[in-house]
N, C-alpha and C positions, 0 to 999 in steps of 0.2 A: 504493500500500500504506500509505504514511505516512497520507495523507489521510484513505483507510479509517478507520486505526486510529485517529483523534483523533475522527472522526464519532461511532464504535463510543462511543468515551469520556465524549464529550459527551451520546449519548444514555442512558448510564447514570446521571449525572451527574443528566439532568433525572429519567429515572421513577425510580431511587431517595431523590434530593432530593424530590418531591413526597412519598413515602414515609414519610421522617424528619417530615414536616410533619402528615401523620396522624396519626404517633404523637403530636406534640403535641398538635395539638389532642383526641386523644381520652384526653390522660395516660395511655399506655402506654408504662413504662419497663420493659424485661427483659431478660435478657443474652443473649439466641436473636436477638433482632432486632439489637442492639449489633451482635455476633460478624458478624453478616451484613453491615450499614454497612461494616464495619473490614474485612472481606475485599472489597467493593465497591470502596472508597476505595484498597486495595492495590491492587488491576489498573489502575485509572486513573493511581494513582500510577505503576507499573510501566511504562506505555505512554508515558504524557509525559515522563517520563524516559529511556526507552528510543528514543523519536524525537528528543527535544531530543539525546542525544545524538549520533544517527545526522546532523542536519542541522550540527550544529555541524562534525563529522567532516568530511564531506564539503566544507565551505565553507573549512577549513583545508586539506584538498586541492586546495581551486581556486587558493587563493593560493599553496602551494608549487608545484604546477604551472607556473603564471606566474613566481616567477620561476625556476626551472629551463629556462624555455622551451619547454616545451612546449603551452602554449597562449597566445593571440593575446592576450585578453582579461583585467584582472586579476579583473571578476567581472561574468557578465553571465548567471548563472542565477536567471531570473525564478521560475522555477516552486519554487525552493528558497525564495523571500521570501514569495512565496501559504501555501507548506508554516509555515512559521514563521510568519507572523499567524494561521493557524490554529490555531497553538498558543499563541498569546498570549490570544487570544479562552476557548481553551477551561480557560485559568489562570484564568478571572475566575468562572464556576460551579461549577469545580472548590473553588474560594475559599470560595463560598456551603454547599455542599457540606458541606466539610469544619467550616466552623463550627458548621451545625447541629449535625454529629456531635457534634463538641467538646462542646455544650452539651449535647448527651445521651450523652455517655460521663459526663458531671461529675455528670449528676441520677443516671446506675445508679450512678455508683461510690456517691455518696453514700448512695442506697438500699439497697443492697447490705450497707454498709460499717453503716449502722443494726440492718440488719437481723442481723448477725456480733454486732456489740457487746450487743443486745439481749441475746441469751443468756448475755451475761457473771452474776456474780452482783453486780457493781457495775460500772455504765456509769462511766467515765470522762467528765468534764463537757468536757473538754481536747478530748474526740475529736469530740464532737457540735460544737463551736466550732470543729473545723477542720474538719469537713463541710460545715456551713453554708457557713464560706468560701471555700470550694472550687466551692460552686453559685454563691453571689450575684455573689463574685468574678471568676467564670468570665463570667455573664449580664453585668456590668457593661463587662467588657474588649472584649465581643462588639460591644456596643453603641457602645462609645466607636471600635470599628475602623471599624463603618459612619458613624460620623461623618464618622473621617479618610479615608474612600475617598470620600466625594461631596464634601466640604470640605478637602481637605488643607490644610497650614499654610503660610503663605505664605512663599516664601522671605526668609531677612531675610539681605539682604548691607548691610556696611557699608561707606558709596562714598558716590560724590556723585555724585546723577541731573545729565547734561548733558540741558536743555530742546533745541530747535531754533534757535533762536534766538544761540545758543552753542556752539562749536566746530564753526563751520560747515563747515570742509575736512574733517575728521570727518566730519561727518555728510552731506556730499558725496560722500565716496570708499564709505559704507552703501548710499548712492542709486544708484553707478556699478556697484556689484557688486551688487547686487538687480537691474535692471534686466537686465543680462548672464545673469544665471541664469535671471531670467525669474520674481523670485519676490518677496511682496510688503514693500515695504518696514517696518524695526525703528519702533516705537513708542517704544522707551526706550534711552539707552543710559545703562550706572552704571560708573562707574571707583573701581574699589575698590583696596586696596592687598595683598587675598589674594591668592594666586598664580594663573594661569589664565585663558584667555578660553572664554566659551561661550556658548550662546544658549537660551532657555527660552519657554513660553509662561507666563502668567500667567494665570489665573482657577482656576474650580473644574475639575471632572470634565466636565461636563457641555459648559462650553462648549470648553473645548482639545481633547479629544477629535473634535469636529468644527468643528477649524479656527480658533476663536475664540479668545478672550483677548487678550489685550495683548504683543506680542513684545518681549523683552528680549534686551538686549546685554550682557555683564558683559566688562569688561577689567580685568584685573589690570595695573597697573604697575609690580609687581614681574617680571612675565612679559616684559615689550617691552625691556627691557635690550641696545642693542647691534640690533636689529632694523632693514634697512632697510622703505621705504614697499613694495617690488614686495614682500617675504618677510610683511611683516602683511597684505597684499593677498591673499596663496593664504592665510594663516593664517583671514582675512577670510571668504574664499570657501568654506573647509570648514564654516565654522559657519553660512552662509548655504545649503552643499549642505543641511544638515539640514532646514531650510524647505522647498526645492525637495522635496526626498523624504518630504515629512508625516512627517520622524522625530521633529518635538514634537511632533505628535498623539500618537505611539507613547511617548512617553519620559513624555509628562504623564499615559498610560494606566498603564504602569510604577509614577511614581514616586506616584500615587494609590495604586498597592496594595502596594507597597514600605513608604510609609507608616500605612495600617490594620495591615499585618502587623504592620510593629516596634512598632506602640503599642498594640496586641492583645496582644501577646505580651510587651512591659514592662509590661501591667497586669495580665493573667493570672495567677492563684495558681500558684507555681510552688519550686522548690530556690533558696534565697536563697544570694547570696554574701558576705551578711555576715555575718562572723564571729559576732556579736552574739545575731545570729538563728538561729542552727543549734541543732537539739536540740528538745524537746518534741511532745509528739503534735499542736498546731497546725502545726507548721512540715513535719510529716512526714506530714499529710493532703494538708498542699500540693505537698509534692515529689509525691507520689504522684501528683499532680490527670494524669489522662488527658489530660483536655483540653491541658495545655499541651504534653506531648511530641507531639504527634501533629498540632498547629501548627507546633512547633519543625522537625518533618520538613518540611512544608510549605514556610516559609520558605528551608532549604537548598535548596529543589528552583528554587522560585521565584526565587531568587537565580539559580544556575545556567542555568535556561532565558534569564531578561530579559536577561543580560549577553552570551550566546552571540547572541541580535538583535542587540544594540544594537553589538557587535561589524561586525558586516555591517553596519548603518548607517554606522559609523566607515569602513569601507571605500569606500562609494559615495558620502560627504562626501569623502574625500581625493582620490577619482579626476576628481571635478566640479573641487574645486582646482588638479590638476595639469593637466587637458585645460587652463584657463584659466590659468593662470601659468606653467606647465612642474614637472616633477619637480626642477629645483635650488632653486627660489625654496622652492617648498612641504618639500622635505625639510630644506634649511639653516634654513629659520623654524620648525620642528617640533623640530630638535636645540637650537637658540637657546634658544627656548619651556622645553623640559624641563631642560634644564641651570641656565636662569634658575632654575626654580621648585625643583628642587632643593636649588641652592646659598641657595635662602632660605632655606628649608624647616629644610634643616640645618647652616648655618655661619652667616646670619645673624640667625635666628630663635632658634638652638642656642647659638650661642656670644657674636656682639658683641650682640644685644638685650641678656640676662643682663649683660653686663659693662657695657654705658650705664647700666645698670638702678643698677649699683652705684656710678658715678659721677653718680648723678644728672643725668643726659645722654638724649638722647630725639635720634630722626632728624627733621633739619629736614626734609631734599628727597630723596626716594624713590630718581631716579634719580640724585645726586648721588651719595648715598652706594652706589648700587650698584656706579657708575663704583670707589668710594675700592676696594671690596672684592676687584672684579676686578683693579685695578691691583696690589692687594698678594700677587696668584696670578700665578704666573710659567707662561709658554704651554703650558709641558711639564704642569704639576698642573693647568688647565683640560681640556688633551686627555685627562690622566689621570682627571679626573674625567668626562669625556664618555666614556669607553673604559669605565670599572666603570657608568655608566648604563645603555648597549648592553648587556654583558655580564649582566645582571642581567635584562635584557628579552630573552632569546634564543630564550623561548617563554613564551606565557602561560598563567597559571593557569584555571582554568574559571568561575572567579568574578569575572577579570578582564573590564570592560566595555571595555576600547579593546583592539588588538590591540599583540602586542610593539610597543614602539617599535623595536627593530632590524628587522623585519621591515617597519616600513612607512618607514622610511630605504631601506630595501634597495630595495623597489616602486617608490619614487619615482627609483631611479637608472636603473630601465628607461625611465620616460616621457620626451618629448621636452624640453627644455632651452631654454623662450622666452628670444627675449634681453632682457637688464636693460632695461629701460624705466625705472626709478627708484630709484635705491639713496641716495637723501638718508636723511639720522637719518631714527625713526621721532616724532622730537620736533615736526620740520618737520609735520606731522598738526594739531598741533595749538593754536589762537590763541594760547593762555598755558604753553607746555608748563611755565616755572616757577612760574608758582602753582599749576599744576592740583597738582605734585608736591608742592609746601607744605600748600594746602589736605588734601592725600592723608595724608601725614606725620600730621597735624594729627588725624586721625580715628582713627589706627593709636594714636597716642601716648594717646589720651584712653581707648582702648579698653585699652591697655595698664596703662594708671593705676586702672582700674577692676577690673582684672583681678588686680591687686596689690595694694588696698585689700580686695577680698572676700576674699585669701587672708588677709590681717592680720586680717580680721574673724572668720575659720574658724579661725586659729590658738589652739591649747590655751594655757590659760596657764602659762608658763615655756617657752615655744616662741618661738623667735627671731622676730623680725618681718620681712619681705621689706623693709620699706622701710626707709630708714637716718631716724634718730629726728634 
């Protein structure tokens, strides 16, 4: 039925979409043909939302099933994953779709909107200049979205590429668990000092989609604090299940139209939030502009669905890790993981950066100072902080792309419990663990300093300056 009804979607999709392309090329704009797009565009909208919903449902019922116990498996409905690239496939015409509309709701409004002011006994110049902008701005946004869906922007993380050559037990232990999974080995690995590890494909559209690009590795060394070598190993292995299960293909499909959206729709004539710019009959063609609520819809939807997949991917990443490490190594290197980047997040990034800041003090060695911060957290406010993380994760949101973390603690206490095979630091990893940290420091600081000068340089005058004179 589901199937059905995304086929149903897809074929309207196409012969309406060739439709809109008519009307261009034969410049017929009229609001009988509009009316009829917009009610097209609702039933499609209405089904892919109404399926996304119904799989996402169902997949949250496989997991509480499991652990309830009542089933064996914590997710092995194949036919639910077919259903959901079917609807990922049919987000990307739907996409095409809906843009053209946009650019022909933006030429009737504007024609429309001439044709109203016409009859006035003095045309306002204001309004003709916010119609204008309304089309060309619209046309312009359009254009630059298809840029960003075959070219997206390259990720810029700020890290230091390790070659081959270098950190070789690293990049031994990538070779040990690629091989075990069965899937091909990382091209890059960048050690950065943001919070989180994860793994990415690198090129445009075209080639990661099938299979291509360049695989990247990003570790955060603010994340591996306190980690032994078995616990970054399943940590390892979930980011290498994504490989095994073509979830970068999927994720580089995502974040390609992830990306034309938000920068279609930050370039689109639209309701300004600055103060500055509120008021006048330019700015009030703009809010009005069709075109951009009617993307803005799109995008919530579009959010919604990618994250409900990409969800399920997180799931068959964590179960490849646990079959291969056991449920304690992957669930304790998961709680580790998120409490690390938390307490960066928000006590070291929140509180002691701000206060080096004003001492004129900067962090030499990454994990050194992680070690000073936890020692000055007494065992009871670590568990208490790990207790309000859980509690906060006790079901997710729909726009949420990983699942609770309480829920996938919980999963991992069902699976089997290999024994420790290696609980040395997670330092032991790697040839220079203390310069990698300095070097790391060293990137974080300079970025921080840069980040402190542009506020000093954006500061109004008689406005305090962040840095001490």
């Amino acid at each position: 039925m589901k199937t059905t009804a995304l086929l149903f979607s897809l074929f309207l999709t196409v012969i309406f979409g060739f439709l809109i392309l008519s009307n261009f090329t034969s410049i017929s704009f009229n609001y009988q043909d509009l009316l009829l797009y917009v009610v097209v565009a609702l039933i499609i909208y209405l089904v892919v939302r109404a399926v996304g919903g119904a799989l996402d449902k169902k997949f949250n019922n496989s997991v509480q099933n499991f652990l309830e116990g009542k089933k064996k498996e914590l997710f092995d409905d194949k036919g639910l994953l077919r259903t959901f690239g079917l609807l990922l496939i049919t987000l990307l015409p739907f996409l095409f779709y809906l843009l053209a509309l946009a650019l022909f709701a933006a030429i009737d409004f504007a024609v429309y909107g001439l044709w109203l002011v016409s009859n006035l006994p003095r045309i306002p110049i204001a309004i003709l200049v916010g119609l204008a902008v309304v089309v060309i701005g619209t046309g312009m946004a359009i254009l630059i979205g298809f840029y960003y869906l075959f070219f997206p922007p390259k990720r810029k993380t700020l890290g230091i590429t390790v070659v081959k050559n270098e950190q070789k037990k690293l990049w031994n232990l990538t070779k040990e668990i690629a091989t075990e999974i069965k899937a091909k080995q990382i091209n890059k690995i960048i050690i950065t000092p943001d919070p989180g590890v994860g793994v990415y494909l690198e090129g445009n559209l075209f080639s990661t989609i099938f299979g291509g690009g360049k695989r990247v590795l990003e570790i955060g060394l603010s994340s591996l604090h306190d980690l032994t070598v078995d616990e970054f190993k399943a940590i390892l292995a979930h980011e290498y299940g994504h490989f095994s299960n073509r979830d970068t293909s999927w994720s580089s499909y995502t974040y390609s139209m992830g990306n034309s959206l938000t920068s279609t729709l930050r370039s689109m004539p639209g309701p300004s939030q600055d103060e500055k710019e509120r008021g006048g009959w330019v700015r009030l063609m703009m809010t009005l502009n069709p075109a951009y609520w009617l993307l803005l819809l799109y995008v919530m939807l579009y959010f919604k669905i990618t994250n409900g997949f990409s969800r399920i991917r997180e799931v068959m990443a964590d179960i490849t890790a646990m079959r291969m490490y056991g449920g304690k190594a992957f669930g304790s290197g998961l709680l580790k993981v998120a409490t690390n980047d938390t307490i960066f997040s928000e006590i070291i990034q929140s509180k002691y950066v701000p206060e080096l800041l004003k001492e004129e003090k900067t962090i030499s060695n990454f994990s050194k100072f992680m070690e000073i911060v936890f020692k000055g957290l007494e065992k009871k406010d670590i568990e208490e902080f790990q207790n309000n993380i859980l509690s906060r994760s006790q079901t997710h949101n729909v726009y949420d792309s990983h699942p609770a973390l309480k829920i996938r603690i919980d999963y991992s206490k069902k699976f089997e419990n290999n024994p420790e095979k290696d609980n040395r630091p997670i330092g032991d990893l790697f040839d220079n663990w203390i310069e990698i940290n300095e070097k790391t420091a060293e990137l974080y600081n300079l970025r921080l300093v840069y980040l402190m000068r542009l506020l000093n340089t954006q500061a109004k005058p008689g406005e305090k300056s962040v840095e001490k004179k």
